[in-house]
N, C-alpha and C positions, 0 to 999 in steps of 0.2 A: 586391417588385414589386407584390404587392397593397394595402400599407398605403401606396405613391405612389400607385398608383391610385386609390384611395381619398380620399387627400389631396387630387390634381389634382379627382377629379368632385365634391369642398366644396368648393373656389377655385372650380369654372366653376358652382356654381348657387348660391353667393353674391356672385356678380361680382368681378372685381379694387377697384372706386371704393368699393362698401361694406365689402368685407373692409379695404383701406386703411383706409379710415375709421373703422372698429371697431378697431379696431390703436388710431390715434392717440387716441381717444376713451375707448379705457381706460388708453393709457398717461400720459397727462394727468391722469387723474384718480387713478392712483398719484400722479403726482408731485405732486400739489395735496397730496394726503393726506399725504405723506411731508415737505413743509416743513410743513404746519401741524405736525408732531412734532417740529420742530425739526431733523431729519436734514437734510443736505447732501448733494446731488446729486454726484459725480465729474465734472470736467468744465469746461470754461469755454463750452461752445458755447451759443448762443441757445437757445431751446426750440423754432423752427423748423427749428432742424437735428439735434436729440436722432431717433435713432433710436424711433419711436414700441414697439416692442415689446420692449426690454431698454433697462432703468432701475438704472445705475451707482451704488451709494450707498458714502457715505463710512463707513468703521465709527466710532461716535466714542472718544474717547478713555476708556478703562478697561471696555472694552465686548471683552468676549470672541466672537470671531467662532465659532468653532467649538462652544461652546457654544449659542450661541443657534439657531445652523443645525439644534445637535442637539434642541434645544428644539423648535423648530418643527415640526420630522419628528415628533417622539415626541408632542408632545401636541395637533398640530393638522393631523397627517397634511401636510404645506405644505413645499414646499424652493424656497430660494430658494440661487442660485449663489455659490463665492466666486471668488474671481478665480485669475488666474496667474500666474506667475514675477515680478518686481516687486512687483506691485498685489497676493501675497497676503497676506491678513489686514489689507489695509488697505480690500477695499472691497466689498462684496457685487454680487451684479446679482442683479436681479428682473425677469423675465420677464410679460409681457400678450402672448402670442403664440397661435395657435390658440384650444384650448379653453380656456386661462385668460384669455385677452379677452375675461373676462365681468364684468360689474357682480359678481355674487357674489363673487367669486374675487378681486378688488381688494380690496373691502370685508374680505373673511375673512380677506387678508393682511396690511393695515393694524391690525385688530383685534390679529391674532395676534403682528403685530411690535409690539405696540404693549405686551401684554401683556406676552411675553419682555422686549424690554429693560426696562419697570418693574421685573422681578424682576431686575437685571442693575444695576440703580440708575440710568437714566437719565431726568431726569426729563421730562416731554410731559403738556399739560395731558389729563387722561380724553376721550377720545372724539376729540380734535382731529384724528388721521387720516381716522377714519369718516365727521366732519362733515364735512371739505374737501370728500372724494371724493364725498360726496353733493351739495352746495352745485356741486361742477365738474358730475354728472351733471343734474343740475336745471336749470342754466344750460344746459346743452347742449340741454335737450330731451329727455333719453334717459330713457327710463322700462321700468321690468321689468329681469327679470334676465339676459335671454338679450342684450340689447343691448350 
C-alpha cells in the first residue's frame, strides 16, 4: 500500500501528459538505437501504435537468449525480460517504464546490449546504438539525464 502510494503521488506531481511523454520519448529512442544495431523489433504494428514503455525485440539467429540475459545481470547489473510460452527464446522485451525512462538507462542498455551480443558474434557497427539514441534525443529537444 505504501509503494502505490508512493507511485500514485510521482504520477500526480509529474502530470499524466509529461509522464506520457517521457514514456514515449525514451521508448523511441531505444528503438532508434536498437535498429541502428541491426536488431528487429517483434511486431508489425506502426510505431504509433507500439506500446511506448515495453520494446519487443527479436533474438537473432545463433544468439543465445539466456546467456546474454545472464551477461547483462552479471556484468552490467541491467535485465532486460524474455518472453512466454510461444515467443520463449524467441524474443526479449525491454522496458522504458518508471525509473528506467531515463536518457541514462537507454543509453547504458544499448551499450551493454551492444557489447554482449559482440561477444555472442553478432555483428553492429561500434557505437551505432548509443549514436541513434542520441541523434533521437537531440532531435527531440531532450537534454540531461533525468529527461
Amino acid at each position: 500500500v505504501y509503494g502505490l502510494r508512493a507511485a500514485l503521488q510521482a504520477i500526480q506531481e509529474e502530470g499524466l501528459a509529461a509522464r506520457f511523454s517521457r514514456h514515449r520519448l525514451h521508448g523511441d529512442a531505444l528503438r532508434a538505437g536498437l535498429a541502428a544495431m541491426g536488431l528487429t523489433l517483434f511486431g508489425a504494428e506502426p510505431p504509433a501504435r507500439r506500446l511506448p514503455f515495453i520494446t519487443p525485440v527479436a533474438i537473432p539467429d545463433g544468439v543465445d537468449d539466456v546467456r546474454v540475459r545472464g551477461r547483462l545481470i552479471e556484468d552490467f547489473n541491467l535485465e532486460i525480460g524474455a518472453a512466454f510460452g510461444p515467443l520463449q527464446g524467441r524474443i526479449w522485451r525491454i522496458g522504458t517504464m518508471g525509473h528506467s525512462a531515463r536518457r541514462e538507462n537507454v543509453l547504458l542498455c544499448l551499450a551493454a546490449l551492444e557489447q554482449v551480443l559482440r561477444r555472442e558474434g553478432w555483428k553492429a557497427e561500434a557505437g551505432a546504438g548509443v549514436e541513434a539514441a542520441a541523434a533521437h534525443y537531440a532531435a527531440a529537444g531532450a537534454t540531461g539525464l533525468v529527461i
